[in-house]
PDB file of N, CA, C and O in Angstrom:
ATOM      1  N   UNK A   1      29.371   1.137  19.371  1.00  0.00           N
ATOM      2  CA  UNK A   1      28.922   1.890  18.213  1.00  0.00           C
ATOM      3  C   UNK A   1      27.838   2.867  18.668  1.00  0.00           C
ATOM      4  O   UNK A   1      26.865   2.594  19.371  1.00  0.00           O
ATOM      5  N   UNK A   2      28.304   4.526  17.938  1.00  0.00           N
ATOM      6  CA  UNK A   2      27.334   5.125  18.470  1.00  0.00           C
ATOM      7  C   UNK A   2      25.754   5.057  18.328  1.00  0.00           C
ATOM      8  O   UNK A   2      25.472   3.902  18.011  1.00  0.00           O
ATOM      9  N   UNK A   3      24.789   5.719  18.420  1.00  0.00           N
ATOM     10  CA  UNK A   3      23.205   5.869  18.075  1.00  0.00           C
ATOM     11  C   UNK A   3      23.485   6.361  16.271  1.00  0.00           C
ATOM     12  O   UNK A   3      23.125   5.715  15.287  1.00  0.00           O
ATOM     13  N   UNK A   4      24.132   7.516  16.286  1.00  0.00           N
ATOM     14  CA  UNK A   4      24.304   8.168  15.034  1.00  0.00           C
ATOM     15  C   UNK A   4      25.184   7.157  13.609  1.00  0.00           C
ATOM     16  O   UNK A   4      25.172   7.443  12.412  1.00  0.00           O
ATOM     17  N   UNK A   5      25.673   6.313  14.085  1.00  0.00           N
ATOM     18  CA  UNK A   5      26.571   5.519  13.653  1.00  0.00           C
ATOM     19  C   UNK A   5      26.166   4.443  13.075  1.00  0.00           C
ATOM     20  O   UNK A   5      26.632   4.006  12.023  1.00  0.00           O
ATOM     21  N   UNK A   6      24.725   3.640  14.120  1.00  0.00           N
ATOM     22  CA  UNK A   6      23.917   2.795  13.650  1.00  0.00           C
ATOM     23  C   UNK A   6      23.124   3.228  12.993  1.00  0.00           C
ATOM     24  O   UNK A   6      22.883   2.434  12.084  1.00  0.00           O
ATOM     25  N   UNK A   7      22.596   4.016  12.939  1.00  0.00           N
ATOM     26  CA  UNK A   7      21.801   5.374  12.199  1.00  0.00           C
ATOM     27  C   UNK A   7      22.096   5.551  10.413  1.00  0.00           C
ATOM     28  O   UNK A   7      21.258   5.401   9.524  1.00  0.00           O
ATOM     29  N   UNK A   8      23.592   5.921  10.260  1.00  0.00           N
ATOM     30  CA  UNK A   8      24.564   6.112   9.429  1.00  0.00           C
ATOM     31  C   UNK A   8      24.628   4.391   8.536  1.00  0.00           C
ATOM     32  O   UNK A   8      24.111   4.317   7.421  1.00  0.00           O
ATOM     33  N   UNK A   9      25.065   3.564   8.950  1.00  0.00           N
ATOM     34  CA  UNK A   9      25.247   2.222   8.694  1.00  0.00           C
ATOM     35  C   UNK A   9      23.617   1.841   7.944  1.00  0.00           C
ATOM     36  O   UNK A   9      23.409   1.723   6.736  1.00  0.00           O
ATOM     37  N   UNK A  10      22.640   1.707   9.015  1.00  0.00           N
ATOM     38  CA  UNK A  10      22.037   1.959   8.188  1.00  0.00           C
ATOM     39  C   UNK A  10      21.005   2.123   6.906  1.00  0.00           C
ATOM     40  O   UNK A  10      20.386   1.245   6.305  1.00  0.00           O
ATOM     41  N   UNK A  11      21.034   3.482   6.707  1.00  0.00           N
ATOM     42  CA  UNK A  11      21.244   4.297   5.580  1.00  0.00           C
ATOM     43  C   UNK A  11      21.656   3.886   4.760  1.00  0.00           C
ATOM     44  O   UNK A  11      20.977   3.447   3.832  1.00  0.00           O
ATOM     45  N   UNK A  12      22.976   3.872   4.793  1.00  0.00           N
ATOM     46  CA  UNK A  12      23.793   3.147   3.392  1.00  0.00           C
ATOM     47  C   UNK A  12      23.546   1.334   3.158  1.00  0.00           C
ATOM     48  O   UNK A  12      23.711   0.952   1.999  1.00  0.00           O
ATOM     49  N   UNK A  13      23.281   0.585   3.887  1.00  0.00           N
ATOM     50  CA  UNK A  13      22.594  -0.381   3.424  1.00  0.00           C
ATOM     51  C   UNK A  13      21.561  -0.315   3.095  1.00  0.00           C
ATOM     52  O   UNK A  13      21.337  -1.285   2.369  1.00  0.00           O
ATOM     53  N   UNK A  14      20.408   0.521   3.234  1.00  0.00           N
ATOM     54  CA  UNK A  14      18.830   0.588   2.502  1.00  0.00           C
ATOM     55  C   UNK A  14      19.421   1.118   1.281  1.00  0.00           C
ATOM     56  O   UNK A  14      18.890   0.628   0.284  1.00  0.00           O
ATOM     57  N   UNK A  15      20.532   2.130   0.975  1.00  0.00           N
ATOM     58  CA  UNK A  15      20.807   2.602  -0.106  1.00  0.00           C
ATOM     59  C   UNK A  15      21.396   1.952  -0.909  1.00  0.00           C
ATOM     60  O   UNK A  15      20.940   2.064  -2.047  1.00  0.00           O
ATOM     61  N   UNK A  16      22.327   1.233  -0.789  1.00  0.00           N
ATOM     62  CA  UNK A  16      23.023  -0.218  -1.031  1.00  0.00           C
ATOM     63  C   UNK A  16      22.084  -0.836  -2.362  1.00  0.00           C
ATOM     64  O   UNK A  16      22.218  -0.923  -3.583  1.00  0.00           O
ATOM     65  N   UNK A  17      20.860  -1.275  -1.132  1.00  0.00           N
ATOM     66  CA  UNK A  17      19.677  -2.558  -1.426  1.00  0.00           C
ATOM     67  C   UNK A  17      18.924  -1.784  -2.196  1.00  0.00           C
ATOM     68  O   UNK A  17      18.003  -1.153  -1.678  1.00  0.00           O
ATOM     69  N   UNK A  18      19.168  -1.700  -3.493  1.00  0.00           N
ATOM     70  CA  UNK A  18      18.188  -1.067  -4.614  1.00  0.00           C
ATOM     71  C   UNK A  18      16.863  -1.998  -4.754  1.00  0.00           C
ATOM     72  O   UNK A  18      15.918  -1.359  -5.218  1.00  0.00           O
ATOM     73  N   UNK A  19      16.621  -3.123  -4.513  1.00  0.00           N
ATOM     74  CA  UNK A  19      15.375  -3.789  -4.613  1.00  0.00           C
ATOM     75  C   UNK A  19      14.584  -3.892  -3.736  1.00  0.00           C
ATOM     76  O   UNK A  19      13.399  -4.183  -3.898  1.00  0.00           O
ATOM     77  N   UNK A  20      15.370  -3.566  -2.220  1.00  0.00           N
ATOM     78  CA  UNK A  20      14.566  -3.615  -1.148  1.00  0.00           C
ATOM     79  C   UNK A  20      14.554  -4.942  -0.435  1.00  0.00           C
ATOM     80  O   UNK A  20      13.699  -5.008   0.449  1.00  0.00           O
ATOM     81  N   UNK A  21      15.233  -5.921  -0.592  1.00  0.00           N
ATOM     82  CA  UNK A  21      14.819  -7.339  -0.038  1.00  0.00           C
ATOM     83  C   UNK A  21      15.509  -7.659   1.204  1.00  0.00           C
ATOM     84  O   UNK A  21      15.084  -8.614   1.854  1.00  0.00           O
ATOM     85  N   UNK A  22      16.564  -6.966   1.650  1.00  0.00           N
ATOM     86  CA  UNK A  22      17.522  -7.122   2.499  1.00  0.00           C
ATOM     87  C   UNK A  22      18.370  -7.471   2.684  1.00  0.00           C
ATOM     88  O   UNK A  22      18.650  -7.778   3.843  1.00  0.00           O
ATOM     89  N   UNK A  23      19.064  -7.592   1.897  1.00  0.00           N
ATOM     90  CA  UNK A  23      20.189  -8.830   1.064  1.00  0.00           C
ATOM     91  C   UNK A  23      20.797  -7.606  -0.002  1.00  0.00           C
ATOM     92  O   UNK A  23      20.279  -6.787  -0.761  1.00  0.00           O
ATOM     93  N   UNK A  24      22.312  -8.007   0.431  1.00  0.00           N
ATOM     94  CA  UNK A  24      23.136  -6.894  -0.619  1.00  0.00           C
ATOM     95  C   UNK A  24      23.874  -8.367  -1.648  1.00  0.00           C
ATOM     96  O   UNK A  24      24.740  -9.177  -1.318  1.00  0.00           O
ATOM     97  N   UNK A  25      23.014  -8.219  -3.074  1.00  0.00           N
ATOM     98  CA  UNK A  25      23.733  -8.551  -3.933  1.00  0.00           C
ATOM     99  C   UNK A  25      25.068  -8.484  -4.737  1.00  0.00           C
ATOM    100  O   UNK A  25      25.257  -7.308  -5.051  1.00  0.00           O
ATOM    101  N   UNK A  26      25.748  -9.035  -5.046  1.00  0.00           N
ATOM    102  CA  UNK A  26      27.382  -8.558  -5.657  1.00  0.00           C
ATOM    103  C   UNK A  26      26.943  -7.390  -6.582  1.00  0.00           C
ATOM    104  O   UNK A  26      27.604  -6.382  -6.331  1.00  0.00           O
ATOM    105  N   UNK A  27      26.122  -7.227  -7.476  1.00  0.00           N
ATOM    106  CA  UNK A  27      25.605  -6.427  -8.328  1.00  0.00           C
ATOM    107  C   UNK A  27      25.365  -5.019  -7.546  1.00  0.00           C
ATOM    108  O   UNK A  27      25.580  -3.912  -8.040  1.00  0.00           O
ATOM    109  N   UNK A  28      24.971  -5.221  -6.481  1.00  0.00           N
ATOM    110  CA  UNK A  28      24.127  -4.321  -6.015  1.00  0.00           C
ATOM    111  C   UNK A  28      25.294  -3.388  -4.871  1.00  0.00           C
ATOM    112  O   UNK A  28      25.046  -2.283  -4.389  1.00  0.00           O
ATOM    113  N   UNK A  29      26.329  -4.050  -4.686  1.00  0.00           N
ATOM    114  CA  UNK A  29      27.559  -3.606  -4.332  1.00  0.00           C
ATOM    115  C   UNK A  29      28.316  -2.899  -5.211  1.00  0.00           C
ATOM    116  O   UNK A  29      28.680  -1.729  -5.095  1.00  0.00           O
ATOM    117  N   UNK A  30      28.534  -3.649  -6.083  1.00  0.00           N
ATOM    118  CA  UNK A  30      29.396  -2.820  -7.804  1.00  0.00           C
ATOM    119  C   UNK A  30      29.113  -1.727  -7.949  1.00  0.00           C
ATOM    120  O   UNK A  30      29.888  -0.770  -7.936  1.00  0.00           O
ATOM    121  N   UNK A  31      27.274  -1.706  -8.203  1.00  0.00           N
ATOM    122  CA  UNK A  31      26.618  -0.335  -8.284  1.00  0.00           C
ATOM    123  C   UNK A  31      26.724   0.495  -7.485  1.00  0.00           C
ATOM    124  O   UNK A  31      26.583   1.573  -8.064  1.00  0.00           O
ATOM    125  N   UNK A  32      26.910   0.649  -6.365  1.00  0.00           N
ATOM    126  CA  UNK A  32      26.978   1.827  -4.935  1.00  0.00           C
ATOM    127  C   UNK A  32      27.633   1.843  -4.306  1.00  0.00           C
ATOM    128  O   UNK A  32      27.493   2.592  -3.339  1.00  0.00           O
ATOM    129  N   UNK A  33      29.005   0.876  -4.457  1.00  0.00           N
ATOM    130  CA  UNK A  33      30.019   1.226  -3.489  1.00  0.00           C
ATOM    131  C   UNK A  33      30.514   2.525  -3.768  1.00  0.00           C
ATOM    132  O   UNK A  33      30.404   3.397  -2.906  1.00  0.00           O
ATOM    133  N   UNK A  34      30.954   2.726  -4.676  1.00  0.00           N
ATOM    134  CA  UNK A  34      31.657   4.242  -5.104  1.00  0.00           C
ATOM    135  C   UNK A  34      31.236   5.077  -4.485  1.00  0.00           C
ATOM    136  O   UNK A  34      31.864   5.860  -3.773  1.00  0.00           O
ATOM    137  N   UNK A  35      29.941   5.018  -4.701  1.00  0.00           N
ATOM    138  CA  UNK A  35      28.870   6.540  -4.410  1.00  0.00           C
ATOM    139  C   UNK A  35      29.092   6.430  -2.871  1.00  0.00           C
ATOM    140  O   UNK A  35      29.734   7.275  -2.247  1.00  0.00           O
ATOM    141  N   UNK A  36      28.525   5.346  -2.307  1.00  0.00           N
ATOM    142  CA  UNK A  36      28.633   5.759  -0.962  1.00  0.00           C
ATOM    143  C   UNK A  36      29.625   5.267  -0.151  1.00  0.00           C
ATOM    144  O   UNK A  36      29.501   4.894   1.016  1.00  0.00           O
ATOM    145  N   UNK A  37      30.997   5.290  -1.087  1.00  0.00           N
ATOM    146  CA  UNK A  37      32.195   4.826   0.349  1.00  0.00           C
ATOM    147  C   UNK A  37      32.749   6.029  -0.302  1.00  0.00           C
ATOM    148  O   UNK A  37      32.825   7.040   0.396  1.00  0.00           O
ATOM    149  N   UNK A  38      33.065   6.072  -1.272  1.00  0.00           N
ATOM    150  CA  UNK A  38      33.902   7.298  -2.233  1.00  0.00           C
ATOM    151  C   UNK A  38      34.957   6.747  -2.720  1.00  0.00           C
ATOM    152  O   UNK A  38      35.873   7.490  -3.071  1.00  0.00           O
ATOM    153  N   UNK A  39      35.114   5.063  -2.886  1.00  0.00           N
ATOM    154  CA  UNK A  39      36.189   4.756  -3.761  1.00  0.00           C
ATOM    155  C   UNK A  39      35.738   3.535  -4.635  1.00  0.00           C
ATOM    156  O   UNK A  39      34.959   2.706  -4.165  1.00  0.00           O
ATOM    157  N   UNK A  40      36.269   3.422  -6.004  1.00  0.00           N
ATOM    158  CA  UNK A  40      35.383   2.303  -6.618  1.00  0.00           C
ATOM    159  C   UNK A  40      36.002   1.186  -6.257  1.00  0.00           C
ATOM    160  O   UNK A  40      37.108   1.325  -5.734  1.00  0.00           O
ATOM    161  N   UNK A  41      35.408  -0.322  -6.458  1.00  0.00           N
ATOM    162  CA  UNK A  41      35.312  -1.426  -6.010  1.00  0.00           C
ATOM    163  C   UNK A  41      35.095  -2.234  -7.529  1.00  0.00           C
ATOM    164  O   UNK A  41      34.172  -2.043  -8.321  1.00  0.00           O
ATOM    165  N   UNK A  42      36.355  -3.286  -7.681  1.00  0.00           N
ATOM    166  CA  UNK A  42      36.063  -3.850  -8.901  1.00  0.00           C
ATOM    167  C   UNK A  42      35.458  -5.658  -8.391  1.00  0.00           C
ATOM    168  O   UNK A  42      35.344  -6.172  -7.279  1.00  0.00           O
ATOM    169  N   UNK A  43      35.188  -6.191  -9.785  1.00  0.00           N
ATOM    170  CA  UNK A  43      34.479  -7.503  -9.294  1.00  0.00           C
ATOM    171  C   UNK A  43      35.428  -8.863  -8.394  1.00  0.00           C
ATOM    172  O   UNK A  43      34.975  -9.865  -7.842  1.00  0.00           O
ATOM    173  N   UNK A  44      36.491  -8.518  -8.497  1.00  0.00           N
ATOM    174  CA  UNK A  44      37.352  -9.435  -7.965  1.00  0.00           C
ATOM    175  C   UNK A  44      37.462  -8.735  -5.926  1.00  0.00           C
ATOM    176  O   UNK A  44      37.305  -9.429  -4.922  1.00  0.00           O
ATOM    177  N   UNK A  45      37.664  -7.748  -5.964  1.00  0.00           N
ATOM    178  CA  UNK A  45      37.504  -7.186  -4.437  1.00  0.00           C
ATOM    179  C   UNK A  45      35.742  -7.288  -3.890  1.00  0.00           C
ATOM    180  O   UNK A  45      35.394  -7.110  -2.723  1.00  0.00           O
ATOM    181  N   UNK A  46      34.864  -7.590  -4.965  1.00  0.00           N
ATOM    182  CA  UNK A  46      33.693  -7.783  -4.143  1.00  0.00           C
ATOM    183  C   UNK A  46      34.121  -9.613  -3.891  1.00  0.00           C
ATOM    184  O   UNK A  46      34.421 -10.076  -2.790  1.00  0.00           O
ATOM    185  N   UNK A  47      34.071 -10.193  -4.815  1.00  0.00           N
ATOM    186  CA  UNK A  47      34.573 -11.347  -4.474  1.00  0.00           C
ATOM    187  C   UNK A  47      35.385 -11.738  -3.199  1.00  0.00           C
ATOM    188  O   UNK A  47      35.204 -12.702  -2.455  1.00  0.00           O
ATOM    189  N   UNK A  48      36.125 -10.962  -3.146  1.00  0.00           N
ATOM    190  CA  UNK A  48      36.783 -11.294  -1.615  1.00  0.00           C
ATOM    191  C   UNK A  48      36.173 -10.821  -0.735  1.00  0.00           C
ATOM    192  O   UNK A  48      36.303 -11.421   0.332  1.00  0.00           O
ATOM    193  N   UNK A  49      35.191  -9.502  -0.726  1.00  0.00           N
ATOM    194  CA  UNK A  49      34.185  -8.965   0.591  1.00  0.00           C
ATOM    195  C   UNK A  49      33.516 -10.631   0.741  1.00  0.00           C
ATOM    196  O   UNK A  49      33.801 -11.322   1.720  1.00  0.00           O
ATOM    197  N   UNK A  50      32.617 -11.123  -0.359  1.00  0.00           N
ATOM    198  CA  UNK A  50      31.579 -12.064  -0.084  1.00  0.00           C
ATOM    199  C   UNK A  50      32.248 -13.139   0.698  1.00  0.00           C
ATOM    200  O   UNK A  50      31.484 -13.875   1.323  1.00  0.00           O
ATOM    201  N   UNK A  51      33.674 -13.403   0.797  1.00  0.00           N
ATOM    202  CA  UNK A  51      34.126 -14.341   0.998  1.00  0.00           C
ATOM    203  C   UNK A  51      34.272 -14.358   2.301  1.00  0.00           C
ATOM    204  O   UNK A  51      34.029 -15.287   3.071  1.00  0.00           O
ATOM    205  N   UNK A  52      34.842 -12.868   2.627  1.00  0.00           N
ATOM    206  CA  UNK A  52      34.839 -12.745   4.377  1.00  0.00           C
ATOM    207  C   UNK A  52      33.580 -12.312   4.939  1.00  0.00           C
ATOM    208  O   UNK A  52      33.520 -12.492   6.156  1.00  0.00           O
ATOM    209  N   UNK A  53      32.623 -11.827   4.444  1.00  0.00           N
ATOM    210  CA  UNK A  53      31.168 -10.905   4.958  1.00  0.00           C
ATOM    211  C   UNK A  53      30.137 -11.957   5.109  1.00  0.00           C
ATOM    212  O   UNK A  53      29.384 -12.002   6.082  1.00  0.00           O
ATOM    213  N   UNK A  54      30.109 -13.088   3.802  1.00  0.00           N
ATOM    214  CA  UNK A  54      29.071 -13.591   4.220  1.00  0.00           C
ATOM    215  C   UNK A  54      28.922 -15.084   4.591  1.00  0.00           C
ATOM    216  O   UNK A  54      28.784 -16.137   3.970  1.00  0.00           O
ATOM    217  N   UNK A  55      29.030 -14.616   6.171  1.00  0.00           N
ATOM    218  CA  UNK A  55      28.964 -15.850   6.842  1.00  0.00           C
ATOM    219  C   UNK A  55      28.297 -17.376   6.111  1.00  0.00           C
ATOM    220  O   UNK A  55      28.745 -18.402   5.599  1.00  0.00           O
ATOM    221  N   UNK A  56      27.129 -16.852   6.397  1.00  0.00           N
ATOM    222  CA  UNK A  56      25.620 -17.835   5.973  1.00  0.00           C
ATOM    223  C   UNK A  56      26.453 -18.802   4.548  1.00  0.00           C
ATOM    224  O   UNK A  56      26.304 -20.013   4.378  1.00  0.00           O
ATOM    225  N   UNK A  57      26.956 -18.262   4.032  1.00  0.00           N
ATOM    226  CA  UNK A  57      26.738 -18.616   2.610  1.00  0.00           C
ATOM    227  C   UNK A  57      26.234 -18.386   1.414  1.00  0.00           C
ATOM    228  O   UNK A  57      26.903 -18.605   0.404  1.00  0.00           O
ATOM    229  N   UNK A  58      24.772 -17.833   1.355  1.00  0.00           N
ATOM    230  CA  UNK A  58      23.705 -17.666   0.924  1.00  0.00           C
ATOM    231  C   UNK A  58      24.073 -16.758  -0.445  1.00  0.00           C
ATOM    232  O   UNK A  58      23.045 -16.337  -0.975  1.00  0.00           O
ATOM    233  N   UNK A  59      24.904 -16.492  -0.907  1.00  0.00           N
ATOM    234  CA  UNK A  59      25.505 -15.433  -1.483  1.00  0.00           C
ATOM    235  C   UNK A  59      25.251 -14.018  -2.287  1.00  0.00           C
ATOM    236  O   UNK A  59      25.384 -13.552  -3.419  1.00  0.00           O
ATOM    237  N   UNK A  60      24.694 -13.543  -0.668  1.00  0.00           N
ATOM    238  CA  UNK A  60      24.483 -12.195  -0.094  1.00  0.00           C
ATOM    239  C   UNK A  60      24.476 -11.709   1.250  1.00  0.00           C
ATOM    240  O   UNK A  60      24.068 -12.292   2.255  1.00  0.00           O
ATOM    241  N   UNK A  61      25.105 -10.278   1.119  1.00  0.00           N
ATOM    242  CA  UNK A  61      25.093 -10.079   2.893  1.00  0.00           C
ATOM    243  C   UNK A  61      24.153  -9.311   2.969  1.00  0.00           C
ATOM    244  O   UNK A  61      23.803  -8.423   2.191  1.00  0.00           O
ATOM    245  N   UNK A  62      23.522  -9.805   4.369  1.00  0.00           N
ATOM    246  CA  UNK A  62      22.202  -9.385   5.177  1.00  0.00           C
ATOM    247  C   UNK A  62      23.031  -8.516   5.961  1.00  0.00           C
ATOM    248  O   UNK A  62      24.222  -8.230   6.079  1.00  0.00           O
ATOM    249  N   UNK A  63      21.620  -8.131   6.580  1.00  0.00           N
ATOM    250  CA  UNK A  63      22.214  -6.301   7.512  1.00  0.00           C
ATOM    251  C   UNK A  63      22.906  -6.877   8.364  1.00  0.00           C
ATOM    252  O   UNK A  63      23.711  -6.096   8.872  1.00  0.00           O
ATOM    253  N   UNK A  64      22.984  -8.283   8.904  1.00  0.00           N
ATOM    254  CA  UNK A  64      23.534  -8.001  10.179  1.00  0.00           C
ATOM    255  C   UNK A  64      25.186  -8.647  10.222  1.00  0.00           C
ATOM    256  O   UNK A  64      25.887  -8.809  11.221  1.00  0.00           O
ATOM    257  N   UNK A  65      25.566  -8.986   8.582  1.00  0.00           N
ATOM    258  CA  UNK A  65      26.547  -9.174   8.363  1.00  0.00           C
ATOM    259  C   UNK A  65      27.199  -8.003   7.539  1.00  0.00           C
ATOM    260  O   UNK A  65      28.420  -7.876   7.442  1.00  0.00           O
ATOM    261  N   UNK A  66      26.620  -7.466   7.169  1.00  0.00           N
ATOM    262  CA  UNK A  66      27.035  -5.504   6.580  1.00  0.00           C
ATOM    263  C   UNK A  66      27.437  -4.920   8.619  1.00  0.00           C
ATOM    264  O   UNK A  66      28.331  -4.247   9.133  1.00  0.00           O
ATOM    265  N   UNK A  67      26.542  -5.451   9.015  1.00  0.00           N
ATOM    266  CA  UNK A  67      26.591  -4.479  10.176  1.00  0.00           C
ATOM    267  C   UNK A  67      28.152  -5.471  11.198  1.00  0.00           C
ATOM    268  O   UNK A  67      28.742  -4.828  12.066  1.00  0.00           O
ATOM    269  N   UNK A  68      28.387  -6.275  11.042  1.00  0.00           N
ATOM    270  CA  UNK A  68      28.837  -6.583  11.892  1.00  0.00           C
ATOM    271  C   UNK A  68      30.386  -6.787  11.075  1.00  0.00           C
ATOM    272  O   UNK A  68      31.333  -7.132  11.782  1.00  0.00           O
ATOM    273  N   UNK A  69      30.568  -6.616   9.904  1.00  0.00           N
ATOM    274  CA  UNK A  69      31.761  -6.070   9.110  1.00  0.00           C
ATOM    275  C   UNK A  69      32.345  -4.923   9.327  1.00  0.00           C
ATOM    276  O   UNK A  69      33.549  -4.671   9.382  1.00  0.00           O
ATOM    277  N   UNK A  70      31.326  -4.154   9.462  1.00  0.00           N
ATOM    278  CA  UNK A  70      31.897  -2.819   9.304  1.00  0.00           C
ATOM    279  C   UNK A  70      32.199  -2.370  10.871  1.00  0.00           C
ATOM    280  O   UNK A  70      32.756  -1.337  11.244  1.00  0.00           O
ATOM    281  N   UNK A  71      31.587  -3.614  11.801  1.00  0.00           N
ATOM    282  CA  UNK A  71      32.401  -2.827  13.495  1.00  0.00           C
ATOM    283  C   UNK A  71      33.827  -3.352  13.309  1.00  0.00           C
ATOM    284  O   UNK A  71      34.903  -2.837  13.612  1.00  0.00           O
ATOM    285  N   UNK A  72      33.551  -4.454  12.760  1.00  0.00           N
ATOM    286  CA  UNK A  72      35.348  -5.163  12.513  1.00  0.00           C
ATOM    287  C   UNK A  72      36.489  -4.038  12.118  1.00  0.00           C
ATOM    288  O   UNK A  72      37.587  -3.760  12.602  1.00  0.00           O
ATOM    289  N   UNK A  73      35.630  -3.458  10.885  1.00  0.00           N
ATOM    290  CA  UNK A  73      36.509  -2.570  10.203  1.00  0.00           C
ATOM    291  C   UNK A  73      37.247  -1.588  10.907  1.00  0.00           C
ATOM    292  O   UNK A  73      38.460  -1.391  10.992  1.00  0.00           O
ATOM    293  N   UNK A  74      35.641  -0.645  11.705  1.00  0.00           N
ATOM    294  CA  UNK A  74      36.098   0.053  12.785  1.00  0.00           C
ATOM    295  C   UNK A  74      36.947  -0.358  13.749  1.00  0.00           C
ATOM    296  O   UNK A  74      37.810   0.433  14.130  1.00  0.00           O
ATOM    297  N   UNK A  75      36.844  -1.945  14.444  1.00  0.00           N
ATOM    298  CA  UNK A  75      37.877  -1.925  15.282  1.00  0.00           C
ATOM    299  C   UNK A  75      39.492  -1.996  14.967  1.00  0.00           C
ATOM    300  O   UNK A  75      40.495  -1.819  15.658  1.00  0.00           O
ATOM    301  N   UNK A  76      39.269  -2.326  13.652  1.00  0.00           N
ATOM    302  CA  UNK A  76      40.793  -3.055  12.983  1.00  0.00           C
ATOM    303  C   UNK A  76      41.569  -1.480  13.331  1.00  0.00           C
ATOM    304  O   UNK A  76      42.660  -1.342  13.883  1.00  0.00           O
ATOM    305  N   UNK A  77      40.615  -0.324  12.810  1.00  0.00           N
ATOM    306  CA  UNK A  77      41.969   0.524  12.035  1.00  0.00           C
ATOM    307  C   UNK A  77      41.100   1.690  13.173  1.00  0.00           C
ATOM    308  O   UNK A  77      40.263   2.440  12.670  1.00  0.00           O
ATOM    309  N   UNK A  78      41.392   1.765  14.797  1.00  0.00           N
ATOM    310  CA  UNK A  78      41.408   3.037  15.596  1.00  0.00           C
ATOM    311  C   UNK A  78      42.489   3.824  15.959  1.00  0.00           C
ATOM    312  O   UNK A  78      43.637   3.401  16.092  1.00  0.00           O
ATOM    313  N   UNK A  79      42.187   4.772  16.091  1.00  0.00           N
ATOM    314  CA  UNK A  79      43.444   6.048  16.230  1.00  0.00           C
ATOM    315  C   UNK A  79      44.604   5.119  17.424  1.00  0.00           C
ATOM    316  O   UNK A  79      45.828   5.145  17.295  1.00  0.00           O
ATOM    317  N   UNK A  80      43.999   4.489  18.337  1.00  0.00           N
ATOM    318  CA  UNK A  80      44.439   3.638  19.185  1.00  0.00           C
ATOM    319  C   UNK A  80      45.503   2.668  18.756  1.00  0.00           C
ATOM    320  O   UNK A  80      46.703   2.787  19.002  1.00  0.00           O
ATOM    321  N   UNK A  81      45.029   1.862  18.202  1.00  0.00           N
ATOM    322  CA  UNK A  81      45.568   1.242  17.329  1.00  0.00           C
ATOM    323  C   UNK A  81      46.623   1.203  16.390  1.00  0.00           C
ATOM    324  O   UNK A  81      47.420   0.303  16.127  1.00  0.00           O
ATOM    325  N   UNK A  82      46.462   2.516  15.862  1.00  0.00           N
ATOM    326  CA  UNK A  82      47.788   3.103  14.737  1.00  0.00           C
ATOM    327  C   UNK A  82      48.655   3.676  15.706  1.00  0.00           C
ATOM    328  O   UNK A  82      49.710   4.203  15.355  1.00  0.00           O
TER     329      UNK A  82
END
């Protein structure tokens, strides 16, 4: 993952985390996925993010399970790949 990329990532989790605590709430997903992926997200598909994202349990993902989702993501679907 690039400098700009971790950079990028993020961004959109501080933006995500409207309260600031570090921890992305289901709520707090509902509210900002749209805006910052560009497609909306209903309560049953956050339900299944929490299910694969958050390891811990705790039920919320921390940065380093936001962060370590989204290399998955990246690796799942590369030009390589397709």
């Amino acid at each position: 993952m690039s400098k700009e990329e971790k950079e990028h990532l993020e961004k959109v989790f501080r933006a995500l985390d409207k309260n600031g605590d570090g921890h992305l709430s289901k709520e707090e997903i509902l509210e900002g996925y749209e805006e910052h992926f560009g497609v909306p997200i209903n309560e049953e598909e956050v339900d299944k993010m929490f299910k694969n994202i958050d390891i811990d349990g705790n039920g919320s993902i921390d940065y380093t399970e936001f962060v370590m989702a989204s290399m998955n993501e990246k690796n799942i679907v590369t030009k390589e790949k397709l």
